[in-house]
Every structure is written in C-alpha cells, then in structure tokens.
N, C-alpha and C positions, 0 to 999 in steps of 0.2 A: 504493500500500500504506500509506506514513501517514497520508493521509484515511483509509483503514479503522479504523485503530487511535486518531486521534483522535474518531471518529464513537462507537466502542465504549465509550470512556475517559472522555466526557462526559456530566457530571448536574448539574441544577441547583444544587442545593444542596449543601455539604459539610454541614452541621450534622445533618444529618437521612439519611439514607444511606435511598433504597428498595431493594426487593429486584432492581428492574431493574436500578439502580447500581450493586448488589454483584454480578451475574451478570457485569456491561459489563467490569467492572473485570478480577473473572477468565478472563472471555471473552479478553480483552487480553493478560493474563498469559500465558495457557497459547499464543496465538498467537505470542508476541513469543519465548515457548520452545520451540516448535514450529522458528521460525525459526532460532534460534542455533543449535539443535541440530542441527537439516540441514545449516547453513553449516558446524559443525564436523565433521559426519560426512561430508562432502563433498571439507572439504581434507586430513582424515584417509584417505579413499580415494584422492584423487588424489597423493598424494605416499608414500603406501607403497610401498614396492620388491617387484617380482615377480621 
C-alpha cells in the first residue's frame, strides 16, 4: 500500500505543477482519508458497548 501512494505522490518537477501532478497529489489525499477514516470507524465499532 505505500508503493501505491508513493507511485501516486510523484512528479517530476515541483516548480511547475501538471494537471497529472495535481490529480496524483489529491488522488493520495483522498486515499490516505479514505484510510484513516475506516481505521477510525473500525475501532469506533469495535469497542462500542452492546
């Protein structure tokens, strides 16, 4: 999974930003919040009391 997200995350250039670069970038974002947000809804399910 962080080869994915380093694979997503890299562009040649900083100075110069393409439109790929800026997709990769929030591509990354939204997956790495995707992720926290399951890992939080996950141990917020498992430890609620029935």
């Amino acid at each position: 999974m962080p080869e994915v997200l380093l694979a997503l995350l890299q562009e040649g250039t900083t100075g110069d930003p393409t439109a790929t670069g800026v997709f990769r970038f929030f591509a990354g974002l939204v997956l790495l919040l995707i992720i926290y947000i399951g890992a939080w809804g996950f141990t917020y399910w498992i430890s609620r009391d029935e």
